[in-house]
N, C-alpha and C positions, 0 to 999 in steps of 0.2 A: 401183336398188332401195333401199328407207328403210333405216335402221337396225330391226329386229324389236326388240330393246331398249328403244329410245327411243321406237317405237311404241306398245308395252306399256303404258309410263310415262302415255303420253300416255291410251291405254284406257281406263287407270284413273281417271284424272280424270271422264272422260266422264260419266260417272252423275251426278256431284257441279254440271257444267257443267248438265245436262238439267235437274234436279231446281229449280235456280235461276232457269229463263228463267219467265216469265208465258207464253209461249207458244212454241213452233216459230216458228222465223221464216223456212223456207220452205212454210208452211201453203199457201198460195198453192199451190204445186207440188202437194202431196199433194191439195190440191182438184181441180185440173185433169186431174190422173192417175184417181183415183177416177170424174170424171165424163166422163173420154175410156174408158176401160172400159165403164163401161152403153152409150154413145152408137153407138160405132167398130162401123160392118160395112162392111166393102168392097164387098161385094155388093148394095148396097140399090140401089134405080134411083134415087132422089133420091139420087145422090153426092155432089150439091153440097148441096144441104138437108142431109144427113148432117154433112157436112166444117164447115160451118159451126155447126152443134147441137153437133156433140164439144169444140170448140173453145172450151171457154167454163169459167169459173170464177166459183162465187157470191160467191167472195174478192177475188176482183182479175184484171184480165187484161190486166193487164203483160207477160204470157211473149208476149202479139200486137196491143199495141197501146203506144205512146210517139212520143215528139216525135217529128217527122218517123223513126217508125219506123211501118211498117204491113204485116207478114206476112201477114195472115191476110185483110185485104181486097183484096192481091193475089194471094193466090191462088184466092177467090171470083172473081175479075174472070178469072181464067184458065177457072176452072169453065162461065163463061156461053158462051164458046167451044169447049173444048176436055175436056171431063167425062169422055172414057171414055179420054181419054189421059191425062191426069192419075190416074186411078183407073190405070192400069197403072203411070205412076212411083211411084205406092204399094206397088204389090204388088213392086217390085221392088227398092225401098229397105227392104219387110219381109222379102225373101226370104233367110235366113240359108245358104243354100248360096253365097253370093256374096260376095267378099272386101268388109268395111265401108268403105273409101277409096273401093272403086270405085263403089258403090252410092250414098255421098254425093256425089261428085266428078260423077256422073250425074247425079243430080236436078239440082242446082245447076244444071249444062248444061242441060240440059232448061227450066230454069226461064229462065235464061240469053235463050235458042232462041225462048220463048214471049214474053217480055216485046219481044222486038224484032216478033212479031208483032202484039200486042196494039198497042202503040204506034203501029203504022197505023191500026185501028180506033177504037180512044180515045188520042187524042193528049196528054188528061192524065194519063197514065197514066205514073208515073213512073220506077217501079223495082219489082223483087219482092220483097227484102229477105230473101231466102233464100239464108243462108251455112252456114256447118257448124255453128254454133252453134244456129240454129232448124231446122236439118234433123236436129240431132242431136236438140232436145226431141222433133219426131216420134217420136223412136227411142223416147225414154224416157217419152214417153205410152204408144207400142204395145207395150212389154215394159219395165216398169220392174222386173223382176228383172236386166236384161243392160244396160240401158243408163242413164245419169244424163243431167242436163241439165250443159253446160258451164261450168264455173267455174274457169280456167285461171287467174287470180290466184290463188286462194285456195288450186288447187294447189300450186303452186310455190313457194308461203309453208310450205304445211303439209310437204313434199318437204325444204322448206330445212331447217325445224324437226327432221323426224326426221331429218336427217343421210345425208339422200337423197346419193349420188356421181355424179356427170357428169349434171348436169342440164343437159337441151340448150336454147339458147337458145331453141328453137322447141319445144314440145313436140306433137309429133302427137297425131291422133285417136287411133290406134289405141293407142300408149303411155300415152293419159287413161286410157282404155277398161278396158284392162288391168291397171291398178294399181288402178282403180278396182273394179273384181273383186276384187283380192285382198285391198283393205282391207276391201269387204264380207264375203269369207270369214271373214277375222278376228276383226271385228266379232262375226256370227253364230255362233262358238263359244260364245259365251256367251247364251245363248236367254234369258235374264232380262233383257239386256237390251234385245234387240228387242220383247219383250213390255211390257217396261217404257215404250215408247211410247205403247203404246196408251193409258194415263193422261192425255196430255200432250194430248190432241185433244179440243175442244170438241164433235165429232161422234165418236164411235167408229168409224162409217163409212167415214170418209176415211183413213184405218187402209189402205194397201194392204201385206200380208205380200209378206215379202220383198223390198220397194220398197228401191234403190240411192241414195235421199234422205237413207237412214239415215250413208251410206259420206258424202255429199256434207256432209252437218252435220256431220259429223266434224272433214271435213276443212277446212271452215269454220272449228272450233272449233282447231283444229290450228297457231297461230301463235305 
């Protein structure tokens, strides 16, 4: 756990750091979140038409596509085959009665399972590229009040800064997760300044309350 002190400290700058940027610089995030909310139903019969429409940002969509990085067209490519089982590794990666290790460490499998299948069919077919990192953004597209997207450097810089103790070489999901809560709590004591966001957005729209991007800039800012 950080020093609450040196956290404080750091708080207080916060307003003075926001007020200085020309913009959010994970706008991007806050776009794809707002427009995976309208998009996202589980239940639609075009699941794969769905999955691919939620998936998108008018900012950038970096979070699924880069150099030889490609999430998002391998798991379309699973969709063509396999749409009503994939639609259940959803519902069961959203299912909060289910420990979150095990629900990622599933998908992952799962996707694992399918990519060796797919690979007989389309033999260019390379990889899926879904690790806990892009299975965690699922998380924090489908409730980004509970979950963030991963930023384990800039953890562990902001951890160092407040005088974080026994920080483990490895830091798990579930220890992101959870501290990542608590700096949101934090944060949100003070309601001025989460409202005081909303200024910072060239769309007021993309504004989503409560959104854990808030806890993730922080901790960005946090070095």
């Amino acid at each position: 756990m950080f020093g609450k002190a040196v956290f404080d400290q750091y708080l207080e700058q916060f307003p003075a750091i926001l007020i200085s940027r020309e913009e959010l610089p994970n706008l991007y995030m806050w776009d794809a979140q707002q427009h995976f909310a309208q998009i996202w139903d589980i239940e639609r019969l075009d699941f794969d038409a769905m999955y691919a429409e939620s998936l998108h940002s008018t900012i950038s969509n970096r979070l699924w596509t880069g150099v030889d990085y490609h999430p998002k067209e391998s798991m379309i490519s699973f969709l063509r085959y396999e749409k009503e089982f994939i639609r259940s590794m959803f519902r069961d990666l959203f299912n909060e009665a289910k420990d979150l290790q095990m629900r990622i460490s599933r998908f992952i499998f799962h996707c694992d399972e399918l990519g060796k299948q797919i690979k007989k069919k389309e033999p260019k077919f390379l990889y899926h590229y879904h690790d806990e990192q892009i299975v965690m953004a699922y998380l924090a597209l489908n409730d980004p009040q509970r979950y963030v997207f991963i930023d384990i450097p800039s953890f562990r810089k902001a951890m160092e800064a407040m005088q974080a103790r026994n920080i483990p070489e490895y830091i798990t999901i579930e220890s992101y997760t959870k501290l990542m809560r608590i700096i949101q709590k934090f944060i949100l004591t003070d309601p001025s300044l989460a409202n005081g966001y909303r200024t910072l957005f060239p769309n007021p729209k993309l504004y989503v309350g409560g959104s854990m991007l808030i806890a993730l800039d922080f901790v960005q800012s946090a070095k």
